[in-house]
C-alpha positions as CSV (number, residue, x, y, z in Angstrom):
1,X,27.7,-72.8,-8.2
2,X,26.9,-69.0,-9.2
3,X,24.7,-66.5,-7.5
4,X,23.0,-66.6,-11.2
5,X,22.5,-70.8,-11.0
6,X,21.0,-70.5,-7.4
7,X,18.3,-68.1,-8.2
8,X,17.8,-70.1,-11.7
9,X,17.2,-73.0,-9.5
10,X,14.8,-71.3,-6.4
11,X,12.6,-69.7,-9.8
12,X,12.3,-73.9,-10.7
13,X,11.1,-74.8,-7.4
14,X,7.7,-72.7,-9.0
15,X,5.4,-70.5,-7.7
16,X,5.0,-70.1,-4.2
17,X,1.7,-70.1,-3.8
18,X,1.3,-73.1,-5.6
19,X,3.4,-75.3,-4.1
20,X,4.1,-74.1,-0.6
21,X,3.5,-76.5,2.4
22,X,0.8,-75.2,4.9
23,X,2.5,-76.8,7.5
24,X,5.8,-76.1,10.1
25,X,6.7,-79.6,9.4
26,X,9.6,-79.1,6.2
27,X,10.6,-76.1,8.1
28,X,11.7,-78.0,11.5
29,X,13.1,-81.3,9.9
30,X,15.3,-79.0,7.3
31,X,16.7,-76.1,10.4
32,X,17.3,-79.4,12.4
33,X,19.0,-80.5,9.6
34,X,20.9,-77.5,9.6
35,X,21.9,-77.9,13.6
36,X,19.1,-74.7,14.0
37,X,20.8,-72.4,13.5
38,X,17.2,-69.8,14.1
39,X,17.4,-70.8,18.0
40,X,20.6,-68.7,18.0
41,X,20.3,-65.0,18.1
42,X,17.7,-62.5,19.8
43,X,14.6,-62.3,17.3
44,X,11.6,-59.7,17.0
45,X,9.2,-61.2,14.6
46,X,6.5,-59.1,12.8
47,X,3.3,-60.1,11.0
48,X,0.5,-57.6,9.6
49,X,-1.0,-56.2,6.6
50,X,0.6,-52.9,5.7
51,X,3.7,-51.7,7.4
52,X,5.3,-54.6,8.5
53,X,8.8,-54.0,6.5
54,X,8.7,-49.8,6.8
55,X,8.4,-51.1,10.8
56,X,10.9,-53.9,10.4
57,X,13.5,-51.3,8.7
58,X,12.8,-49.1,11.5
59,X,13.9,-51.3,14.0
60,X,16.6,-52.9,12.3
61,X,18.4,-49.1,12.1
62,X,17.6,-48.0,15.9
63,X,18.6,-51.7,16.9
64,X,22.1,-51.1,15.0
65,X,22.2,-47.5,15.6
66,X,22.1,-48.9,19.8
67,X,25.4,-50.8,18.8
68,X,23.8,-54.1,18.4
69,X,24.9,-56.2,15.3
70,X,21.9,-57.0,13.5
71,X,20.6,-59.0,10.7
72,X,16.9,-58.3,8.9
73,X,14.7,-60.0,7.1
74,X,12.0,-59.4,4.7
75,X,10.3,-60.3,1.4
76,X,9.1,-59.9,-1.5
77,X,12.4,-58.2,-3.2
78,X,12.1,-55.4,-5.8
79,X,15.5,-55.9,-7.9
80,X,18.1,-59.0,-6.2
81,X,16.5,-61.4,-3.7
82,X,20.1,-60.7,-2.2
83,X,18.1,-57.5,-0.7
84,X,15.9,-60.1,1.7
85,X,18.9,-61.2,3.8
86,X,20.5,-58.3,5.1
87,X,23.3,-58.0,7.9
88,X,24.6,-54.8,9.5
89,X,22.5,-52.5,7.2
90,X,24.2,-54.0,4.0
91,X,22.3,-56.8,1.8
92,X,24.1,-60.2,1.9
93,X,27.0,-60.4,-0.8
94,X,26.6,-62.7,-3.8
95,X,29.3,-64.9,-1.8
96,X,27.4,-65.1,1.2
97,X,24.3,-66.0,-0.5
98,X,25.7,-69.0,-2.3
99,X,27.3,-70.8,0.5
100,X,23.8,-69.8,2.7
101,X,22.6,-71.9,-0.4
102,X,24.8,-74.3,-1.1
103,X,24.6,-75.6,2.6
104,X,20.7,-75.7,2.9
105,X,20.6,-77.5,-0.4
106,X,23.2,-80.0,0.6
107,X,20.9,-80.7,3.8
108,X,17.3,-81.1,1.4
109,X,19.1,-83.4,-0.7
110,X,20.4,-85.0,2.2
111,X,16.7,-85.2,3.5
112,X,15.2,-86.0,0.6
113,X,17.7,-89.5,-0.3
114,X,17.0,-90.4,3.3
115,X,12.7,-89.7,2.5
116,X,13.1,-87.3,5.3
117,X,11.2,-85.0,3.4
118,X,8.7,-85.6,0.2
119,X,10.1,-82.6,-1.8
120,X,12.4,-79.8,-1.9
121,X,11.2,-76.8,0.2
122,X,9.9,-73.9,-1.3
123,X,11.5,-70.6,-2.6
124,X,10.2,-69.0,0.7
125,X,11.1,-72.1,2.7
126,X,14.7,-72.3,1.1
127,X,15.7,-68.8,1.5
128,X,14.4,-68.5,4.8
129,X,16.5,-71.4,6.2
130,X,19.1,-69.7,4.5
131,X,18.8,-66.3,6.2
132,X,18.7,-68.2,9.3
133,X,22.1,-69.9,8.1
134,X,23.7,-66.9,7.2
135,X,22.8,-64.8,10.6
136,X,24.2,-67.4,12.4
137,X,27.3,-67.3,10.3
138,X,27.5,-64.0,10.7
139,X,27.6,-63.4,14.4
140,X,24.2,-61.8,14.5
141,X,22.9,-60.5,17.9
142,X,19.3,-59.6,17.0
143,X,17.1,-60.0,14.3
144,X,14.5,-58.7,13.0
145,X,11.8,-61.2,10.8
146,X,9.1,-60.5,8.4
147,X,6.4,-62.4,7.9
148,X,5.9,-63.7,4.4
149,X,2.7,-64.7,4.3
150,X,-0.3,-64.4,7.4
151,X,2.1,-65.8,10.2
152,X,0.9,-69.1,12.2
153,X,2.0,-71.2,9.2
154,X,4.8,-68.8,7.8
155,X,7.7,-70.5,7.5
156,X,9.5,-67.6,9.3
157,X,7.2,-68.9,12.6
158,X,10.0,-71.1,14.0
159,X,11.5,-68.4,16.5
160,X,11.1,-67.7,19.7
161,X,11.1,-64.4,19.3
162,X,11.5,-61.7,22.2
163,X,9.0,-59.5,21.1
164,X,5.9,-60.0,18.6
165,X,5.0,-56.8,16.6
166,X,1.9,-56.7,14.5
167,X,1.3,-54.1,12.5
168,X,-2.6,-52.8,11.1
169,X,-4.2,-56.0,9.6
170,X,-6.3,-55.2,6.3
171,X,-7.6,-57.4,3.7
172,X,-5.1,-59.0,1.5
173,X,-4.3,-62.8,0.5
174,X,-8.1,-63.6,1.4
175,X,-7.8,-66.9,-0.7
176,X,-5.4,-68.1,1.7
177,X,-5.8,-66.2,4.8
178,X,-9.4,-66.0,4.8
179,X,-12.5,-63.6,3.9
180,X,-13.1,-62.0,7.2
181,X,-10.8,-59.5,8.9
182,X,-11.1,-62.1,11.9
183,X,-9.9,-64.8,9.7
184,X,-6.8,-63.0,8.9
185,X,-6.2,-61.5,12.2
186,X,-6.2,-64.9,13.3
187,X,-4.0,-66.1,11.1
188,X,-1.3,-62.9,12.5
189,X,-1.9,-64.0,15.9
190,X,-0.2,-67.1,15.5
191,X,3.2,-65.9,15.6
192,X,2.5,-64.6,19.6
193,X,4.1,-66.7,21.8
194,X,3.7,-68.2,25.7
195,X,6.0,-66.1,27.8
196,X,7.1,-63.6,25.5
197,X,5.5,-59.8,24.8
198,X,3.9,-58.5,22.2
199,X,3.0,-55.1,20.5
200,X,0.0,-54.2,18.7
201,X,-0.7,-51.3,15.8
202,X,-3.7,-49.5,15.6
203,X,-6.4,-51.9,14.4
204,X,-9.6,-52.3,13.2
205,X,-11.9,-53.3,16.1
206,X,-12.7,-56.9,15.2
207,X,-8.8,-57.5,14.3
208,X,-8.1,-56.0,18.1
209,X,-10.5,-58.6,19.6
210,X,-8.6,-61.6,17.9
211,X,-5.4,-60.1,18.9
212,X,-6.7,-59.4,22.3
213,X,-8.3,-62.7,22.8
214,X,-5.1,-64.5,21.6
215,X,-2.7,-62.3,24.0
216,X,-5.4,-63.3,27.1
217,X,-5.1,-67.3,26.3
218,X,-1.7,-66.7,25.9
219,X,-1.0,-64.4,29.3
220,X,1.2,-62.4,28.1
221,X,2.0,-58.7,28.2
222,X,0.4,-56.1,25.3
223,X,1.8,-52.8,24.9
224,X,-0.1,-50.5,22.3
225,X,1.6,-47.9,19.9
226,X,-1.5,-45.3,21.2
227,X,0.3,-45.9,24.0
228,X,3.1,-43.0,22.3
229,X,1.0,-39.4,22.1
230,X,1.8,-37.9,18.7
231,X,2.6,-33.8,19.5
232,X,3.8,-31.2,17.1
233,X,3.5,-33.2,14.4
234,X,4.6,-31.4,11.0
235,X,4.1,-33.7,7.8
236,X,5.0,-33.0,4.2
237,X,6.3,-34.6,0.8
238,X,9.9,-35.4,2.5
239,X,8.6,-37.2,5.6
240,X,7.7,-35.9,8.7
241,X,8.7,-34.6,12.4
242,X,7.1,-35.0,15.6
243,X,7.5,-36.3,19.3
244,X,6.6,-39.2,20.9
245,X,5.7,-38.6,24.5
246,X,5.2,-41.8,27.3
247,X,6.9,-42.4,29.9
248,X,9.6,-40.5,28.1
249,X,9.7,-37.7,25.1
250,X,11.9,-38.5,21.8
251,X,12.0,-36.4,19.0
252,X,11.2,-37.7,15.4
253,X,12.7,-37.1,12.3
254,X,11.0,-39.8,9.9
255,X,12.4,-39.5,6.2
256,X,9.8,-41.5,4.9
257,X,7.1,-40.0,3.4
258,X,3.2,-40.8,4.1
259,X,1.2,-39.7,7.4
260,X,1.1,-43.3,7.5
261,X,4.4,-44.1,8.7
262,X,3.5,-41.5,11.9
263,X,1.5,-45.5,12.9
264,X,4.5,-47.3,11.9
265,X,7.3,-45.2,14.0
266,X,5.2,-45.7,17.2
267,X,4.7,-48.9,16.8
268,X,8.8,-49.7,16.2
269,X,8.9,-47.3,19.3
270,X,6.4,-49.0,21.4
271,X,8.6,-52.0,20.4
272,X,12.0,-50.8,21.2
273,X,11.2,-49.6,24.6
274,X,10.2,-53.2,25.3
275,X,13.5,-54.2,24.1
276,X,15.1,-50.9,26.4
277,X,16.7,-49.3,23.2
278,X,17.7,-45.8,24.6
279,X,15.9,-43.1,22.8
280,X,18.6,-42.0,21.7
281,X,19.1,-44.6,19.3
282,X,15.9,-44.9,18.3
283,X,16.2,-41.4,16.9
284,X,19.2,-42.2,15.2
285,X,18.0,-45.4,13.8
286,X,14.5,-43.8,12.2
287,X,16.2,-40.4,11.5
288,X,18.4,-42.8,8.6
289,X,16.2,-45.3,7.8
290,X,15.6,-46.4,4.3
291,X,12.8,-48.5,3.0
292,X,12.9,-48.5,-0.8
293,X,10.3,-48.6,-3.2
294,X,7.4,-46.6,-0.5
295,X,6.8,-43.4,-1.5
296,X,10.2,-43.6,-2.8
297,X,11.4,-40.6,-4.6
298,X,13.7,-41.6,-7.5
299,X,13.8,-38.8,-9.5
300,X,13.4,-34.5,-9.0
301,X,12.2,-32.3,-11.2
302,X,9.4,-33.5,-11.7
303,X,9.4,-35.5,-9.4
304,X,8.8,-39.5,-9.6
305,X,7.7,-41.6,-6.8
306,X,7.8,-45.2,-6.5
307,X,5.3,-46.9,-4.1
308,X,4.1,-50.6,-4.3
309,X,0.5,-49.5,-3.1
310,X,-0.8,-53.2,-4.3
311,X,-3.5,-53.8,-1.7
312,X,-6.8,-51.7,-0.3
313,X,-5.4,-50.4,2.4
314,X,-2.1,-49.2,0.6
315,X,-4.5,-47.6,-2.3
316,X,-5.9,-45.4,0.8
317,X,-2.3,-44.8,2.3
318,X,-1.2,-43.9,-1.5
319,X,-4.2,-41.6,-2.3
320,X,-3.6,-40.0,1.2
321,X,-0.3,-39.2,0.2
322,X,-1.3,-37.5,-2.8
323,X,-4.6,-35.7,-1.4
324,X,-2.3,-34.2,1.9
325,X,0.8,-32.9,-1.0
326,X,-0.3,-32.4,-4.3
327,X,-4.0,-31.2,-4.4
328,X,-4.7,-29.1,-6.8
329,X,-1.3,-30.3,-9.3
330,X,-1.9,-32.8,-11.9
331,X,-0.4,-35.8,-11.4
332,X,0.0,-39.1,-13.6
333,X,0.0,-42.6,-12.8
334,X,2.4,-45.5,-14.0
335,X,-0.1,-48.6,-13.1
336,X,0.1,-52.2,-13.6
337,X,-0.9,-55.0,-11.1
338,X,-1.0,-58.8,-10.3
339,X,-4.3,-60.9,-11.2
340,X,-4.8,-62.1,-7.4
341,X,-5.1,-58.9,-6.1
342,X,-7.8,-56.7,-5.4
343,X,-7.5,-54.4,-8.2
344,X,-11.0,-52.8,-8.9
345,X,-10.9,-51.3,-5.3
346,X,-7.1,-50.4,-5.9
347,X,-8.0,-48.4,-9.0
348,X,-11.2,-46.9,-7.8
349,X,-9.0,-45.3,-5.2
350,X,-6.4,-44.1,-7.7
351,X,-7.3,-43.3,-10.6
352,X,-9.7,-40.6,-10.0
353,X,-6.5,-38.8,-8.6
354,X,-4.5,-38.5,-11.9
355,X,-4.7,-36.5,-14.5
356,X,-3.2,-39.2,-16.8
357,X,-2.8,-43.0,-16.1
358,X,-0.4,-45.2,-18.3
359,X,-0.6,-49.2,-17.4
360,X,2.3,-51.5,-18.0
361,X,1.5,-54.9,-17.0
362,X,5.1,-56.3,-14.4
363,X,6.8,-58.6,-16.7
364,X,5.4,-62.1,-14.3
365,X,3.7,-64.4,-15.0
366,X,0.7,-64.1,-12.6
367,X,-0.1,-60.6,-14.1
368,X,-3.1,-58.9,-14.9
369,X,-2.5,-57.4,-18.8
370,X,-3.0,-54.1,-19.4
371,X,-6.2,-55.1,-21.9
372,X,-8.1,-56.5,-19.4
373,X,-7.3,-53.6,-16.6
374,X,-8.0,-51.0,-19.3
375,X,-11.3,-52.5,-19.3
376,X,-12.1,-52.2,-15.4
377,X,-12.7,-48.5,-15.4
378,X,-14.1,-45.6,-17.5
379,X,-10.8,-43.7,-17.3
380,X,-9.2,-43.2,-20.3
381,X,-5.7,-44.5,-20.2
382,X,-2.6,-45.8,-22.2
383,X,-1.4,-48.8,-22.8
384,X,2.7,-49.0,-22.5
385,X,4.7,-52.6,-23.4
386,X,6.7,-52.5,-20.1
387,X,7.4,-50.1,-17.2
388,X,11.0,-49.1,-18.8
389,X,8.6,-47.6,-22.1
390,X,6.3,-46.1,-19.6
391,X,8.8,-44.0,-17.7
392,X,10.5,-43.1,-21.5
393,X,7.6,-41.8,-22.3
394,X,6.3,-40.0,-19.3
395,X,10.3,-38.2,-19.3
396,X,10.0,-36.9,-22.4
397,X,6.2,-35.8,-22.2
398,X,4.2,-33.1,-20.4
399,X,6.0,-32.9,-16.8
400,X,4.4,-33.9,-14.3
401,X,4.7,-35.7,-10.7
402,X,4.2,-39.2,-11.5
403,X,3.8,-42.3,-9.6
404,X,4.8,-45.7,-10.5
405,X,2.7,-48.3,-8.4
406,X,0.1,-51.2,-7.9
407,X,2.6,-53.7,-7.8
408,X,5.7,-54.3,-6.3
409,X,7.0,-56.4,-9.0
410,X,6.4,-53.0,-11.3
411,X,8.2,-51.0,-8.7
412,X,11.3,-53.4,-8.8
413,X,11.2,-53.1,-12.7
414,X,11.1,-49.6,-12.4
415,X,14.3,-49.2,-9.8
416,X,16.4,-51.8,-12.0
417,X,15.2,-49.5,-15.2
418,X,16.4,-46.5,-13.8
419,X,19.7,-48.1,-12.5
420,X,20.1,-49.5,-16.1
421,X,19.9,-45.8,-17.2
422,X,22.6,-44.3,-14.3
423,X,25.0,-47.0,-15.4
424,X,24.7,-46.4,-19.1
425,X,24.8,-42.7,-18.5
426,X,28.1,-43.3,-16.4
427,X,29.5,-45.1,-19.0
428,X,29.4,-42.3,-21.1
């Protein structure tokens, strides 16, 4: 089997959403299955709204920077879905990934002739098991899991993880997580577990008294990021530098951008000292860290900046952004979004930033055309057939700084575009 025929064949299993078991159940019979392999290993397991993979990134480098071999996790992916299983800083190889596959699909057909199981797991189930396969394979010492989705009923929510990180909680996923911050901070909470720590963001009050609450039934040990003081904090377009000062001080040099990320490098700090990573890794580890497609600069002069801003509380981080380092510059937005999100909010916090919008609908199924999104403001805007024709377009217009975001499906499409364009320009 080819790389190519084992993502043909997770795209049949269907959408996730749509199909995916709300249960633990699949998850234990198939690892079991697999002689579990996720009870091997040191994990950190993360949940939250925003931040989770900028935090998981973080750790993953300071972890490997300490001289630990490590293995990451995270989803969604922007170009390969090689890019969710990633060991010692490098994405799995096309190799690795289908013999990951090839043995977790022997063991669900396996389960499934024996009625073991009543169908094959999910896309998130089967690649999960299969990160889990190939850290194992690998050696892995420590890993460092994303939630997919919430967290008591993610399938990543097998581990026993040494330390429980959970980053701000916002509203996103109501339909399956609930309406209520409460709801969802509830649904975060469940990847805490008896005996081991955990580590809280700064949170909206309600979300800290379900996290609270949960840690008290629990009895086990909190440690906050306010825990770290920010001091001589300088912030600009290129990231930022400051010191953390505890029980110790450690210099910062974050190189990715948004005040934002200020939140997420004390919380991967407040989380590394639990784990005693010297400092001195951690500020190797953040000082290289790369988290693609966040306020990802792709291209100079004039500049323009990826960012998958595709929920409320990434609008805000977004429009901060922009606000803090370009007021006063026009600025034009490459927009397109998914139909299950929140996008009236989302856009009511853009667009009033840019001085020209263009929408380009993500080429997926579940997306919101650019029609009907044309319709949900007063702006005035242009319609582009695809992301690719957008960024033509806006490089051969007026220059401006321009930012390509509401969906991280659009900011994939974007990054394989402009690799499509490096290669053929290589060619030459």
């Amino acid at each position: 089997m080819t790389f190519a025929d084992t993502v043909r064949f997770l795209l049949s299993l269907g959408h996730e959403l749509k199909v995916v078991k709300w249960d633990l159940e699949r998850m234990d019979v198939l690892l079991a299955a697999l002689g579990n392999p996720h009870r091997r290993g040191r994990f950190v397991h993360v949940a939250g709204t925003n931040g989770k993979g900028s935090v998981c990134a973080m750790l993953e480098s300071s972890l490997r920077a300490s001289g630990l071999r490590t293995g990451l996790y995270t989803s969604p992916h922007l170009v390969s879905p090689r890019e969710r299983i990633v060991i010692e800083g490098e994405m799995i190889s096309e190799q690795g990934w289908v013999a990951a596959f090839e043995d977790v699909h022997r063991a669900c057909e396996r389960l499934l002739a024996a009625e073991a199981i009543e169908q094959h797991p999910s896309f998130f189930e089967t690649v999960t098991a299969m990160a889990f396969v190939a850290f194992s394979a690998a050696g892995v010492e420590m890993v460092v899991l994303e939630t997919g989705l919430g967290g008591r009923l993610d399938a990543t929510n097998v581990v026993d993880p040494e330390v429980a990180v959970i980053t701000p909680i916002d509203f996103d996923h109501e339909a399956f997580l609930g309406s209520a911050i409460e709801s969802i901070a509830a649904e975060k909470a469940g990847i805490m577990k008896a005996g081991r720590p955990a580590v809280f963001s700064a949170q909206r009050p309600e979300a800290l008294r379900v996290l609270e609450n949960r840690a008290l039934e629990l009895n086990i040990e909190v440690r906050h990021s306010s825990a770290w003081r920010v001091e001589d904090l300088t912030c600009g377009r290129h990231g930022s530098q400051f010191t953390l000062v505890a029980d110790e001080e450690i210099p910062i040099e974050c190189p990715l951008a948004g005040a934002h990320q200020i939140e997420n490098v004390r919380t991967a700090v407040a989380a590394l000292a639990l784990l005693n990573v010297p400092a001195a890794a951690m500020w190797a580890g953040i000082a290289r860290v790369k988290w693609p497609g966040r306020l990802e600069r792709i291209q100079t002069n004039p500049d323009i900046i990826l960012d998958g801003a595709h929920n409320p509380a990434g609008a805000r981080a977004l429009a901060a952004f922009i606000g803090a380092n370009f007021a006063g510059e026009p600025i034009r937005l490459i927009f397109g979004a998914m139909r299950d999100k929140a996008v009236e909010e989302v856009t009511n916090t853009l667009f009033p930033l840019a001085a020209e919008i263009v929408l380009a609908a993500p080429d997926q199924p579940r997306a919101l055309n650019s029609e009907s999104l044309a319709g949900i403001g007063a702006r005035e805007v242009t319609i582009a057939p695809s992301v690719g024709a957008a960024l033509h377009a806006c490089m051969t217009g007026r220059p401006m700084t321009t930012f390509v975001t509401g969906s991280l499906f659009l900011v994939g499409e974007a990054r394989a575009w402009f690799a499509s364009q490096q290669s053929e320009r290589s060619g030459q």
